[in-house]
Backbone bond lengths (Angstrom), bond angles and torsions (degrees), N, CA, C in turn:
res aa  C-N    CA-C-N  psi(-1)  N-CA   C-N-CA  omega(-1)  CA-C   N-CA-C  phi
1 X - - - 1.450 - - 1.530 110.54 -
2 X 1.404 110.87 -40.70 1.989 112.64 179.27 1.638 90.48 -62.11
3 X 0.975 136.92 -47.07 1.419 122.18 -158.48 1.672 104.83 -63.12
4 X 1.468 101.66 -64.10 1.561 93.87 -166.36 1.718 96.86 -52.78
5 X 1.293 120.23 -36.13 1.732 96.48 -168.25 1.384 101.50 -73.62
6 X 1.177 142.57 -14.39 1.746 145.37 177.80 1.986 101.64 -67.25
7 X 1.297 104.95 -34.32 1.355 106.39 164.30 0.829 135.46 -77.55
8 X 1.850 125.10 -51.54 1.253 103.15 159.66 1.639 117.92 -75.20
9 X 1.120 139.25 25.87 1.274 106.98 166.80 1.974 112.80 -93.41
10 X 1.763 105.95 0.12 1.412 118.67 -173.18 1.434 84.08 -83.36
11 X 1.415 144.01 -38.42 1.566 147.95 -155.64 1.381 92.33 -56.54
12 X 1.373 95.32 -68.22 1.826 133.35 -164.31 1.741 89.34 -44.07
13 X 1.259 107.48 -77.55 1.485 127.47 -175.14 1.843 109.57 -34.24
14 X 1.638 125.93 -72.46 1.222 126.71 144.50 1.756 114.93 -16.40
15 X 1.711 114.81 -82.01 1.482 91.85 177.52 1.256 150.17 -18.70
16 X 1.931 83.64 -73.85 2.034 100.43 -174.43 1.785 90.81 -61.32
17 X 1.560 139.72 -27.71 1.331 107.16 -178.92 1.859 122.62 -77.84
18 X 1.462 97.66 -24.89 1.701 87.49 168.76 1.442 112.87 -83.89
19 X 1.231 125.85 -16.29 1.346 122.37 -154.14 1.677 152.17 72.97
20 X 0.966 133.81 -146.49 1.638 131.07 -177.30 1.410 91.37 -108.62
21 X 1.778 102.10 112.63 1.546 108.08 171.32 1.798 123.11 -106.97
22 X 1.481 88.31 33.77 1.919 100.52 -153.82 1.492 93.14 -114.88
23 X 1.363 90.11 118.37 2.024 95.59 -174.36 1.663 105.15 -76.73
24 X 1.243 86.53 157.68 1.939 89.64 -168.88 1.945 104.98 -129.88
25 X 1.090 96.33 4.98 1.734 92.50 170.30 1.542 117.47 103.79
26 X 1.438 102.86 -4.69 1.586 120.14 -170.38 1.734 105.08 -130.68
27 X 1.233 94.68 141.47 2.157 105.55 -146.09 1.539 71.50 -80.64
28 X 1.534 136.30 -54.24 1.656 119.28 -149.22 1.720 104.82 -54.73
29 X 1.201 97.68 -45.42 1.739 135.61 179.47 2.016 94.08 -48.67
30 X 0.606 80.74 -87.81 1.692 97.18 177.38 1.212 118.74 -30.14
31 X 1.467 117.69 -63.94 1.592 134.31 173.71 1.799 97.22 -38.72
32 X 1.086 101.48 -75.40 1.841 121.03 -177.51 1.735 88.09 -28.49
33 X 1.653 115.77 -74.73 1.522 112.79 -159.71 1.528 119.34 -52.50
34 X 1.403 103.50 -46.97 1.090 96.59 156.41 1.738 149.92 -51.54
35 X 1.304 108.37 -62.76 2.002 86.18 153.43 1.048 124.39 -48.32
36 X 1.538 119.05 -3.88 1.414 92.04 -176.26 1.214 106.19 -105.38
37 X 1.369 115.99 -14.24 1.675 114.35 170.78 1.741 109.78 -82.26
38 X 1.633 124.43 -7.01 0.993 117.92 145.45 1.536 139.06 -56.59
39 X 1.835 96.34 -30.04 1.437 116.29 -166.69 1.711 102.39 -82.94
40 X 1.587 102.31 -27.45 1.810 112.84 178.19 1.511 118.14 -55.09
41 X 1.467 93.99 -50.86 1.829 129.31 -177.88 1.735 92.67 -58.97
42 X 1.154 152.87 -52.00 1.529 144.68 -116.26 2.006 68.88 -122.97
43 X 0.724 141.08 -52.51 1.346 140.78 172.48 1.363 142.55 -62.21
44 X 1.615 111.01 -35.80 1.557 125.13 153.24 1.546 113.20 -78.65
45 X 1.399 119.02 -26.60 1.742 113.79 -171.26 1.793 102.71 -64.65
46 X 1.469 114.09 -61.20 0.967 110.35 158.48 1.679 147.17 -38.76
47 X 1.300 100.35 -35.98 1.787 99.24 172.10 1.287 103.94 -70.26
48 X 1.441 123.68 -35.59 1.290 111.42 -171.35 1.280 119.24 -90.22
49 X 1.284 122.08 -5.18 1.459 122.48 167.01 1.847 110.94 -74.64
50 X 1.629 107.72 -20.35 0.963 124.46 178.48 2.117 121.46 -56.18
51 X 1.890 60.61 -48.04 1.888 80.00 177.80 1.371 124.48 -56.10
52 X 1.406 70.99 -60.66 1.912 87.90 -179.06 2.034 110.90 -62.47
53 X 0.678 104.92 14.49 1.811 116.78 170.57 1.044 95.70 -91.97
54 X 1.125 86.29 -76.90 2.276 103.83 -172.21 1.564 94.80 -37.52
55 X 1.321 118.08 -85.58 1.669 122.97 179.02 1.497 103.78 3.97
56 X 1.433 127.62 -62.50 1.334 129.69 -163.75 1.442 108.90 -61.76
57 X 1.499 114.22 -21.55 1.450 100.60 -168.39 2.104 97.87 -84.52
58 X 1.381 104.22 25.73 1.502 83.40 -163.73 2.327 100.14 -90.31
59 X 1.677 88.40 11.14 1.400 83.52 -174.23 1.667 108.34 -106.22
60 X 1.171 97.90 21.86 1.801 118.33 -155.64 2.077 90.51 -81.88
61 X 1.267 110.17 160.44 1.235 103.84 168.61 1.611 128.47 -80.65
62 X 1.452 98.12 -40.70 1.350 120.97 176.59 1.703 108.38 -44.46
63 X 1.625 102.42 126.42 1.358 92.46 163.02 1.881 141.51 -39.15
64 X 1.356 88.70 -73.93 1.462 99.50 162.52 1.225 138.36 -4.55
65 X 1.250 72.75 -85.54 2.201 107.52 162.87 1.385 122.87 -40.14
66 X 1.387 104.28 -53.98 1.463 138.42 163.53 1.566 119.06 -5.40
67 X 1.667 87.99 -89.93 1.309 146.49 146.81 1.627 112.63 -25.42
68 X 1.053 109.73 -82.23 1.394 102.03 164.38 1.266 141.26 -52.87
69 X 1.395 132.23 -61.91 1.471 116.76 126.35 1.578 132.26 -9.07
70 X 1.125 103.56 -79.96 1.785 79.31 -170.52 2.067 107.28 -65.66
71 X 1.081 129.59 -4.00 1.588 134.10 155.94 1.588 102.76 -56.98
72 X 1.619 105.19 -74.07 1.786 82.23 172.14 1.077 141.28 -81.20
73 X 1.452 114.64 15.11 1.671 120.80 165.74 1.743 99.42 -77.53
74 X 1.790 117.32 -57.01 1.128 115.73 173.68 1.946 130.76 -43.11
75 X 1.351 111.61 -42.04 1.461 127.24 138.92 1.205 103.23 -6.93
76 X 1.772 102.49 -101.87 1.667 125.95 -166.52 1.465 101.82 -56.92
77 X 0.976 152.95 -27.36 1.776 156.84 159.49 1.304 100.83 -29.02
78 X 1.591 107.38 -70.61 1.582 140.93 -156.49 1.716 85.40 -59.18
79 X 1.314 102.44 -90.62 1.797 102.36 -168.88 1.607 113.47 -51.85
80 X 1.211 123.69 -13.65 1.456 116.96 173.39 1.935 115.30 -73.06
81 X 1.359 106.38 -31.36 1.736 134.93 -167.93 1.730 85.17 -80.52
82 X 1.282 121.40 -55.32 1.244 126.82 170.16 1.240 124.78 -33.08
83 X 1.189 115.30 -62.86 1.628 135.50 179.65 1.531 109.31 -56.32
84 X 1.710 96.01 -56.45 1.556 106.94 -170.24 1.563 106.95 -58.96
85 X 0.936 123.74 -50.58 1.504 142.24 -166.71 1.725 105.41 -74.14
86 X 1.183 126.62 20.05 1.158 122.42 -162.53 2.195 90.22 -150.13
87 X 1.260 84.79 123.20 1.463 105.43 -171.60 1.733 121.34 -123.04
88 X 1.458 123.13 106.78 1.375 129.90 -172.20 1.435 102.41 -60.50
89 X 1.308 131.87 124.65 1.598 126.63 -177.97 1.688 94.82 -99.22
């Protein structure tokens, strides 16, 4: 139970620092969401380039390594299934 709340409080923590990136119909409003969904972007591009490094070690012999790798291949799976599965109406 400490773990999952140790996680979300890093979620929580991440949020309140980029902020509300959800446009609301009003340009002052808007302007704001926007850097901050710029500020989201300059922060997720990187973790996941991160991943996909790691990913490579999932062909490594070493347990560890192993292990870790195929975690961030499973990662990049997850948010790719995400993307795909998600349709602009």
């Amino acid at each position: 139970m400490d773990k999952n709340k140790k996680e979300y409080s890093k979620l929580e923590a991440v949020k309140s620092i980029i902020g509300n990136f959800e446009s609301v119909g009003e340009t002052y409003a808007d302007n704001e969401s926007y850097d901050n969904l710029v500020e989201l972007k300059n922060i997720i591009i990187p973790i996941i380039e991160d991943l996909r490094e790691e990913s490579i070690n999932s062909t490594r012999a070493e347990y560890s390594m192993h292990e870790s790798g195929k975690l961030a291949y499973k990662i990049l799976a997850d948010i790719r299934e995400l993307i795909e599965d998600y349709e602009i109406k």
